[in-house]
C-alpha positions as CSV (number, residue, x, y, z in Angstrom):
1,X,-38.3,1.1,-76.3
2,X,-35.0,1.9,-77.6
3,X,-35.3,1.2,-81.2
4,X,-38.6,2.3,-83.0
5,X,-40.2,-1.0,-83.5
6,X,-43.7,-1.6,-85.5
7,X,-46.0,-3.4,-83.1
8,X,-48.7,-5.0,-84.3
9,X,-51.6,-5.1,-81.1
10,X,-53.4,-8.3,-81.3
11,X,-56.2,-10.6,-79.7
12,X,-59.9,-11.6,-80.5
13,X,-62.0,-9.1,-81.4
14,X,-63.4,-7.3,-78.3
15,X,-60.0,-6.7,-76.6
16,X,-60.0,-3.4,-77.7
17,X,-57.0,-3.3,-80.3
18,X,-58.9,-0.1,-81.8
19,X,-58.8,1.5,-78.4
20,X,-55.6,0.8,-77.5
21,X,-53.6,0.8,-80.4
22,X,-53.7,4.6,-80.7
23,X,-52.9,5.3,-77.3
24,X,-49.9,3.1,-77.1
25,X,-49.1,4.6,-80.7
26,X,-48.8,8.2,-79.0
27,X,-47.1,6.8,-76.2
28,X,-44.3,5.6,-78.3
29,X,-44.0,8.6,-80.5
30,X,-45.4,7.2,-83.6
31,X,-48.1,6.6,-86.2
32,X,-51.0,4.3,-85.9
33,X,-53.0,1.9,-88.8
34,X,-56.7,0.5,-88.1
35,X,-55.9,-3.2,-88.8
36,X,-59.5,-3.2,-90.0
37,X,-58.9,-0.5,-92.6
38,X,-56.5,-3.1,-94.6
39,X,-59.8,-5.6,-95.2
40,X,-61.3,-5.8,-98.3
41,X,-64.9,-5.1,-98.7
42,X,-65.9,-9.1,-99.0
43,X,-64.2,-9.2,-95.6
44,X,-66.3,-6.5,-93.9
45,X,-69.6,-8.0,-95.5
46,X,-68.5,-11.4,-94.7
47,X,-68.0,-10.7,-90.7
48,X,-70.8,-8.4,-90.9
49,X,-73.4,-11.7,-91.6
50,X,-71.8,-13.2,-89.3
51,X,-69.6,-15.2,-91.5
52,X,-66.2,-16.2,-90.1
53,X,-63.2,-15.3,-92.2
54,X,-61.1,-18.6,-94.4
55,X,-57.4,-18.3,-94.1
56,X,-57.7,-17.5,-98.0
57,X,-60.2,-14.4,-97.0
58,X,-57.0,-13.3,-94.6
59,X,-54.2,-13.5,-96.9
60,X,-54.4,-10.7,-98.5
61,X,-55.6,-8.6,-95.6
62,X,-52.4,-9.8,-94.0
63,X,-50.3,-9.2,-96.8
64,X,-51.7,-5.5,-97.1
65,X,-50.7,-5.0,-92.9
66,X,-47.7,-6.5,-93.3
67,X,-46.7,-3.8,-96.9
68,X,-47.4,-1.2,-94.0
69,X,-45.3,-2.6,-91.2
70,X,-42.2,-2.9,-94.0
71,X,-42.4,0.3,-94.6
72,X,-42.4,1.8,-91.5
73,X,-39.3,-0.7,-90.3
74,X,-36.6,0.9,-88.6
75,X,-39.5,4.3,-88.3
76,X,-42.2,2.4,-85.7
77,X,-45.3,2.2,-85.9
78,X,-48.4,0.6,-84.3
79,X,-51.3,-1.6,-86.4
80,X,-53.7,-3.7,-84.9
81,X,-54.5,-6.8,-86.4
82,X,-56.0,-10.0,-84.5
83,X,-53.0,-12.1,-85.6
84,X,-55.2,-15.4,-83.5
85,X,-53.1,-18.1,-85.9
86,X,-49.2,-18.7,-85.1
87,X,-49.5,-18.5,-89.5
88,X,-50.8,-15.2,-89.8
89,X,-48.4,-13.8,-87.3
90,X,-45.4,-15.5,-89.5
91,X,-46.9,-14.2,-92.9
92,X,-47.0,-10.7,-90.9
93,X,-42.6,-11.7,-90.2
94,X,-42.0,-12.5,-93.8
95,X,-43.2,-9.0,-94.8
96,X,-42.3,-7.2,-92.0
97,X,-39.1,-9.0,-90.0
98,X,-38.7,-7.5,-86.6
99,X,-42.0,-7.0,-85.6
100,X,-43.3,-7.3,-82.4
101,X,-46.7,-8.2,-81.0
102,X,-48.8,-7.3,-77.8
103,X,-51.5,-9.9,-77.2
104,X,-54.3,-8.3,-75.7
105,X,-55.9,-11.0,-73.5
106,X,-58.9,-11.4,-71.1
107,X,-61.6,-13.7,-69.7
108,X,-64.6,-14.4,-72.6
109,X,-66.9,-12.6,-70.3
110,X,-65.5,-9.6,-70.1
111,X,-65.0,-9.5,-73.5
112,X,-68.5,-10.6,-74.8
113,X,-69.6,-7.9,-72.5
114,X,-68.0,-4.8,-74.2
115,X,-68.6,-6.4,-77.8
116,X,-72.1,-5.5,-76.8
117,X,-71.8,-2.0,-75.9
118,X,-69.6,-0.7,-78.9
119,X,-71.6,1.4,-81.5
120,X,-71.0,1.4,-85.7
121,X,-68.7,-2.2,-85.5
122,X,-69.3,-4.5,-88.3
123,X,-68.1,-7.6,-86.1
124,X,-70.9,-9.4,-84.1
125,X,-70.9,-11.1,-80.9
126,X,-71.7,-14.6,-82.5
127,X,-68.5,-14.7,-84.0
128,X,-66.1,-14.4,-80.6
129,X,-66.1,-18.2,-80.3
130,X,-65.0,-18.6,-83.8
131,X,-62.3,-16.2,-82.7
132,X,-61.0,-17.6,-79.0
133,X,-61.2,-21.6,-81.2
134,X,-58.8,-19.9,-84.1
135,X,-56.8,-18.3,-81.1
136,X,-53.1,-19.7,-81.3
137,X,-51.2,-17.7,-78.1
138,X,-47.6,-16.0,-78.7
139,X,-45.4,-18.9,-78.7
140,X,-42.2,-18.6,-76.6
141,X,-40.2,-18.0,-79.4
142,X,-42.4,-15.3,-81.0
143,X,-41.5,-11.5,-80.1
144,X,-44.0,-10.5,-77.8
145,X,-45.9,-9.3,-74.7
146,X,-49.3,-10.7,-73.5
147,X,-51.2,-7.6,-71.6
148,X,-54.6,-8.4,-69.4
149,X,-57.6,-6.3,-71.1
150,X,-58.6,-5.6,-67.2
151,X,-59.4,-2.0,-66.2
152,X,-59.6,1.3,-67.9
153,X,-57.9,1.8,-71.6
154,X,-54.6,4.5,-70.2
155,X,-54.1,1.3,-67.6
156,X,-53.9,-1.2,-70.5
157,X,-52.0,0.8,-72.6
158,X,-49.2,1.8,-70.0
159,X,-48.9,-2.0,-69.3
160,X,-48.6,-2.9,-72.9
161,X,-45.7,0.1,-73.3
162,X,-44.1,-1.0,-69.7
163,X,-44.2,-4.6,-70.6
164,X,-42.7,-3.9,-74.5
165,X,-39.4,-1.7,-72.8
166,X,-39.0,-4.3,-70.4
167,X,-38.5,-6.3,-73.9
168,X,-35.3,-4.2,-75.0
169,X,-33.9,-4.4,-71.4
């Protein structure tokens, strides 16, 4: 990528934003932000019962990723969030204009699967079809790549950086 954008790498949870994020991060030269890290404790406990989040449990969350992506424009930077709701995604804009988004996508199976093999995540399986019904896809007007979750996490990440300097071209 030409200019040093702030990506924000997003998708249901189970895509592996955690695991990707930082590799496309070093791949672009610049720092990385656990979207996760942003929540505030209610969140953590909330998802952790297996409680899906309210729009008004996201706002601030949002708000705090979207503080980090402003100031890190026109320095880059990568933050994962799971951005499912064309809203969220615009509330990440108003902070942060210029950002640019790589949906992580895959089939529900695949994704169910590796939910179940992570260790020490607070986010249960039951909740992935809370997530793919809240999913809203990049609209056609939104700036953004959509990367397929297939294969090993270097092979995702060098798709997701291919596919985001194809964007400056």
């Amino acid at each position: 990528m030409s200019t040093p954008h702030v990506v924000v790498v997003m998708g249901v949870a189970g895509t592996g934003k955690t695991t990707i994020g930082p590799l496309l991060a070093t791949q672009l030269g610049v720092p990385y932000a656990e979207g996760d890290d942003f929540h505030p404790p209610a969140n953590i406990a909330k998802m952790s019962a297996g409680t899906p989040l309210t729009d008004d449990d996201r706002w601030p969350w949002l708000d705090a990723i979207g503080t980090w992506a402003h100031g890190r424009a026109g320095l880059g930077g990568v933050v994962s969030s799971s951005a499912l709701k064309r809203s969220y995604r615009d509330r990440l804009r108003a902070e942060a204009p210029g950002i640019v988004f790589v949906h992580l996508t895959g089939d529900r199976s695949l994704i169910e699967d590796r939910m179940s093999h992570r260790q020490g995540h607070f986010m249960p399986t039951a909740l992935l079809d809370s997530q793919f019904a809240t999913l809203q896809p990049l609209g056609a007007d939104e700036a953004g790549v959509a990367v397929d979750v297939t294969g090993a996490p270097e092979e995702i990440s060098e798709r997701a950086f291919r596919a985001l300097g194809a964007l400056d071209q």
